[in-house]
MARDO-357678 format. One record per residue (C-alpha): residue number from 1; x, y, z. Coordinates in nm, 2 decimals. Example, Ala and Ser with C-alpha at 12.3 -4.5 7.8 and 13.67 -1.06 7.14 Angstrom:
<panus>
[panu 1 [1.23 -0.45 0.78]] [panu 2 [1.37 -0.11 0.71]] 
</panus>
This chain:
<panus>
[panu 1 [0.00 0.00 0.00]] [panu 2 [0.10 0.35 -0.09]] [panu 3 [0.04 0.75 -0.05]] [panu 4 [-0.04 0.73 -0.42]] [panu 5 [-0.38 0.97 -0.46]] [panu 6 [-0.36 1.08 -0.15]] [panu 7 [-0.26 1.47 -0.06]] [panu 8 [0.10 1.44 0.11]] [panu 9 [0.12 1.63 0.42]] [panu 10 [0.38 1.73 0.72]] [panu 11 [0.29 1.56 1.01]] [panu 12 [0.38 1.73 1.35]] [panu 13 [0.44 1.47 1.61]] [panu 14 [0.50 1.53 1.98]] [panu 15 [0.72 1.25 2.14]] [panu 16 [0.85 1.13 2.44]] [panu 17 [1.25 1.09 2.46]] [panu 18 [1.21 0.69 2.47]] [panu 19 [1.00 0.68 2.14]] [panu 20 [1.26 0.93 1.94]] [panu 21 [1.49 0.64 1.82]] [panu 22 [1.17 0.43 1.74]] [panu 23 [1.04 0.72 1.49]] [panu 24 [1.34 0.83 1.35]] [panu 25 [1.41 0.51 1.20]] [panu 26 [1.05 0.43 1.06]] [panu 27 [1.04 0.78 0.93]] [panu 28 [1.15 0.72 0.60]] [panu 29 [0.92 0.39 0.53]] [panu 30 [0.63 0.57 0.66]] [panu 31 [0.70 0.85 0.42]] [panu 32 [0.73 0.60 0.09]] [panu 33 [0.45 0.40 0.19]] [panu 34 [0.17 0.69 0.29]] [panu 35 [0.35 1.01 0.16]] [panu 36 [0.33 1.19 0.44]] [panu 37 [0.67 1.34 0.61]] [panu 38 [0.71 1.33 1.01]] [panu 39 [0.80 1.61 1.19]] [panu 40 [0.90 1.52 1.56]] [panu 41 [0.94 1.70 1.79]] [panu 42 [1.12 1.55 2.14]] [panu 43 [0.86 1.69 2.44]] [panu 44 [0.92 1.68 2.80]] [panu 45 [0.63 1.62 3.00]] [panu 46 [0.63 2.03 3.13]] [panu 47 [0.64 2.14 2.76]] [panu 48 [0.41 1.88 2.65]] [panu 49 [0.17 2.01 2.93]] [panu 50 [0.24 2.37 2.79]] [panu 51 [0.17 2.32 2.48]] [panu 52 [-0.16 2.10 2.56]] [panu 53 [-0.30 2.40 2.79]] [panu 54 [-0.21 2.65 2.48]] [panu 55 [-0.34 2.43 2.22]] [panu 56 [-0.02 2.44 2.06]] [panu 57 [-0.04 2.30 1.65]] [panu 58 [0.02 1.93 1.61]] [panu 59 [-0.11 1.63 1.46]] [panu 60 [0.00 1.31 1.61]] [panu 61 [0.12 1.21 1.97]] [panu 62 [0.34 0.93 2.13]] [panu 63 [0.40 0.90 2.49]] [panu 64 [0.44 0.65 2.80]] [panu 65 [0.07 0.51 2.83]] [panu 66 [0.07 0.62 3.17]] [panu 67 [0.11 0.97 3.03]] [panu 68 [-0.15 0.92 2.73]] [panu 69 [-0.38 0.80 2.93]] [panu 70 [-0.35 1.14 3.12]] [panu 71 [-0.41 1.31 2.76]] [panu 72 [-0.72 1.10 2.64]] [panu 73 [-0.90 1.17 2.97]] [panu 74 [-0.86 1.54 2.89]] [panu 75 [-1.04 1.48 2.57]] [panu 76 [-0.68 1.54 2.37]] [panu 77 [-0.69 1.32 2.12]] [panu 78 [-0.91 1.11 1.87]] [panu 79 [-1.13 0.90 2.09]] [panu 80 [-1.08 0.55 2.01]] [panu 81 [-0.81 0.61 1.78]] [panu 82 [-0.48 0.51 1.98]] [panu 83 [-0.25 0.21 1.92]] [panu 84 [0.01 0.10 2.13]] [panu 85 [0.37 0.26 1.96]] [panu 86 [0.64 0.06 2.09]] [panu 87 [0.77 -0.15 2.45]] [panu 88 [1.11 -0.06 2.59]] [panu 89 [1.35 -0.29 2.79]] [panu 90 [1.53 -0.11 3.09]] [panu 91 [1.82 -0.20 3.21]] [panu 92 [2.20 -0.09 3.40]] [panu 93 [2.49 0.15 3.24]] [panu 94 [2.83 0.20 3.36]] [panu 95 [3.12 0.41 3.21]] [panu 96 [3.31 0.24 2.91]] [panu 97 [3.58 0.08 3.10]] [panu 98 [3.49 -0.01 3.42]] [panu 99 [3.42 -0.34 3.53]] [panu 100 [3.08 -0.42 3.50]] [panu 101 [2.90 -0.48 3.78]] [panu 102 [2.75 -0.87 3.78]] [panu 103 [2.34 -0.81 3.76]] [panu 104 [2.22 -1.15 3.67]] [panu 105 [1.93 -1.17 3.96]] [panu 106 [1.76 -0.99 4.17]] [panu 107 [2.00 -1.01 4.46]] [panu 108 [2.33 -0.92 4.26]] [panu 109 [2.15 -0.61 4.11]] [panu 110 [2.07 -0.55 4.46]] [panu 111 [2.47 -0.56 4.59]] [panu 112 [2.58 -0.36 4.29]] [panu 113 [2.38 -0.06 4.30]] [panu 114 [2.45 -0.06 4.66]] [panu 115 [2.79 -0.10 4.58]] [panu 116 [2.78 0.24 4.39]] [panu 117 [2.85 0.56 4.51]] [panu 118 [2.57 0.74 4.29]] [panu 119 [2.29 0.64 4.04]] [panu 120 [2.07 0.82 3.82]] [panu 121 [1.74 0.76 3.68]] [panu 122 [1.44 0.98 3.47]] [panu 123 [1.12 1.08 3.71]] [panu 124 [0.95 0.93 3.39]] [panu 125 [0.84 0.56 3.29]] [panu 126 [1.18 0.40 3.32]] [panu 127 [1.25 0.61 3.58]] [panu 128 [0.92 0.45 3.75]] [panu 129 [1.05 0.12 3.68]] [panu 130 [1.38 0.17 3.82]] [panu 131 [1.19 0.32 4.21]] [panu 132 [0.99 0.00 4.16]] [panu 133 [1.27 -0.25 4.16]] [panu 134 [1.49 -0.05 4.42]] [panu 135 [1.15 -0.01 4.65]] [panu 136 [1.11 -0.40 4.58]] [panu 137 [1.50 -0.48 4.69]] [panu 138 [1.38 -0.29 5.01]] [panu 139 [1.68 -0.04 4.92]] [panu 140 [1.49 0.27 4.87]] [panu 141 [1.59 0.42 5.22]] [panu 142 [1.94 0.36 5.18]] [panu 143 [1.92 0.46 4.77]] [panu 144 [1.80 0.83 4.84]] [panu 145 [2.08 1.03 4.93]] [panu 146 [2.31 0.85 4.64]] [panu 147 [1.99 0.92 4.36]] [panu 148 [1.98 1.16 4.09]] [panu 149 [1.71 1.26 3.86]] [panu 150 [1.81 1.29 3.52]] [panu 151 [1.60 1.62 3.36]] [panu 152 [1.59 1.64 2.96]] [panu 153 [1.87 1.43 2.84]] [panu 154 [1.95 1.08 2.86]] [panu 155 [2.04 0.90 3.21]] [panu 156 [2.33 0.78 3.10]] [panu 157 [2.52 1.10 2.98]] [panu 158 [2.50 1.21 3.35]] [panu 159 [2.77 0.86 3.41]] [panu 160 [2.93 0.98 3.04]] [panu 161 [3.02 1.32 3.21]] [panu 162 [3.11 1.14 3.57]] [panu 163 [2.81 1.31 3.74]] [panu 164 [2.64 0.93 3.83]] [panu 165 [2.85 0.59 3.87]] [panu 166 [2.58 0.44 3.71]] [panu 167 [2.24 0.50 3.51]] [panu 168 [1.87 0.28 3.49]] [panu 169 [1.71 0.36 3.15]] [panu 170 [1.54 0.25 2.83]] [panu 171 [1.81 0.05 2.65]] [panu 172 [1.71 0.22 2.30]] [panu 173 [1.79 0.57 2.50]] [panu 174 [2.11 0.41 2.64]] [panu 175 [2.30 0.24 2.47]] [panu 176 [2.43 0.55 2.19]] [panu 177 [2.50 0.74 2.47]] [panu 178 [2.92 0.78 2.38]] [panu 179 [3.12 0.67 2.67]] [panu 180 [2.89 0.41 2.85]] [panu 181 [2.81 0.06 2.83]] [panu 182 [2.46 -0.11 2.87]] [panu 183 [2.54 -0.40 3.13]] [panu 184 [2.18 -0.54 3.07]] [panu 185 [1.83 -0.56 3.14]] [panu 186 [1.72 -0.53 3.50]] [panu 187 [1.71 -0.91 3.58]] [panu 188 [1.43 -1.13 3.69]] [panu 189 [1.07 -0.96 3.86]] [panu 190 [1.26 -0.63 3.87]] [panu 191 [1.27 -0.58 3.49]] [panu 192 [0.92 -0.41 3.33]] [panu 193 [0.89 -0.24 2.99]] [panu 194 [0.80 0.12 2.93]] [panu 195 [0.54 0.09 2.65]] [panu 196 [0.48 0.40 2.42]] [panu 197 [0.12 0.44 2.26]] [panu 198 [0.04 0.69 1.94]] [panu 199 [-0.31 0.87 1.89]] [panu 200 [-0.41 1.14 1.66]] [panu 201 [-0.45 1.46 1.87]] [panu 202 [-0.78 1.62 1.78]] [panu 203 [-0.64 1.96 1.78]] [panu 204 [-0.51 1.85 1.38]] [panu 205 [-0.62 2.04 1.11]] [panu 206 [-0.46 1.78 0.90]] [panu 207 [-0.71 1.51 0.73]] [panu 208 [-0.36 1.33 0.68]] [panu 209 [-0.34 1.27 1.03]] [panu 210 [-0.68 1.13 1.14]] [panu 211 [-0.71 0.84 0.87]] [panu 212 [-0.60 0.50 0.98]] [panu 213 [-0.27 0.49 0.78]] [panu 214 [-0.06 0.72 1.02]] [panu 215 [-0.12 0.49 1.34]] [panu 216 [-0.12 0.18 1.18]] [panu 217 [0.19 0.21 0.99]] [panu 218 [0.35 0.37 1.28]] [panu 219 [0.24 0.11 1.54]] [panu 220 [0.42 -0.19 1.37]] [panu 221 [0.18 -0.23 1.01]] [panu 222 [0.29 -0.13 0.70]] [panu 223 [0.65 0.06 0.80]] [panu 224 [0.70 -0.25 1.00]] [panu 225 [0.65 -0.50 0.67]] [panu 226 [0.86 -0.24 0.46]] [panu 227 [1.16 -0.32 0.69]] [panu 228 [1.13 -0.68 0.73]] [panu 229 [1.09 -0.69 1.10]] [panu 230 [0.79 -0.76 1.35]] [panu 231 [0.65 -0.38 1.45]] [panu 232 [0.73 -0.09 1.66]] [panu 233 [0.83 -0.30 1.93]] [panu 234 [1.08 -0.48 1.75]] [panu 235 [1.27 -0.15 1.71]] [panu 236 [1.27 -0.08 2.10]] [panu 237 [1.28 -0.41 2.31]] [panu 238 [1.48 -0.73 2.28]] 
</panus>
């Protein structure tokens, strides 16, 4: 299936940090197979909330579905229109070169991170997962005066830079992070996935925006097949 016949159009798309890697490389499939061009644009969720209360121009929307779920109860988007986007693994970074610390269960994750003299982690959906499994280790007490919050950027460039020993987030955010190394997934009941939904927002003025091609190519259909590979997910999980 094509764009063919059908008026090409810029899409606007607001998008979580986690989903960025996930749309940047579908982009160009969804473009040949619909005709319409992405334009992303990475949001935090104070500028997302900004530009919701403004009623800032967009067309599409992908976020944590904690957060979406947030922005279809405001009446934000297409009812009945969303998909599910893309699921993210979360797991441990260290600095390139230093050992890395054994996390193959629960209890060895446990001894590492209290091993280290800092760690950072987002206040966002892998930042939620990370509080989880230190709460779960009954560490959190111990954990809060060696925590940081990462704020815009990835977790891991705080370790790149020597501001954190060691940094819990999304391993598609991770890993390109120059000057780190993704030990692994969190292991065992710790690990959860950040999943990432898409909806039209009903702001659009675009007609391009509220068929059905945009979200189903973009949540695994059509851009998916183009590339050989299984969906969205494929792209930001193991």
């Amino acid at each position: 299936m094509s764009g063919a016949g059908k008026a090409a159009a810029d899409l606007v798309v607001w998008s979580s940090m986690g989903a960025m890697s996930g749309l940047r490389e579908i982009a160009p499939a969804f473009t040949r197979m619909t005709g319409h061009k992405l334009v992303v644009s990475q949001e935090s969720r104070a500028e997302l909330e900004r530009k919701l209360d403004s009623n800032a121009p967009a067309d599409l929307i992908v976020m944590t579905t904690d957060v979406m779920d947030g922005v279809i109860e405001r009446g934000r988007v297409v009812t009945g229109s969303g998909a599910i986007f893309a699921r993210a693994a979360v797991g441990l970074s260290v600095k390139s070169g230093a050992p890395w610390p054994d996390i193959g269960t629960p209890e060895a994750f446990r001894r590492a991170i209290l091993g280290a003299g800092s760690i950072v982690y987002s206040r966002g959906g892998s930042g939620n997962v990370a509080a989880r499994a230190i709460e779960k280790l009954g560490i959190a007490g111990a954990m809060k005066s060696r925590t940081i919050h990462s704020d815009g950027g990835p977790a891991a460039g705080y370790v790149a830079r020597g501001e954190a020993e060691m940094a819990i987030q999304q391993m598609n955010v991770s890993k390109p992070v120059a000057g780190t190394d993704y030990v692994g997934d969190l292991p065992g009941d710790l690990h959860d996935y950040v999943v990432f939904a898409i909806a039209p927002l009903a702001i659009s003025r675009e007609p391009g925006s509220r068929s059905a091609d945009p979200v189903r190519h973009l949540a695994g259909g059509g851009a998916a097949a183009a590339k050989g590979n299984d969906g969205a997910g494929g792209r930001l999980s193991r």
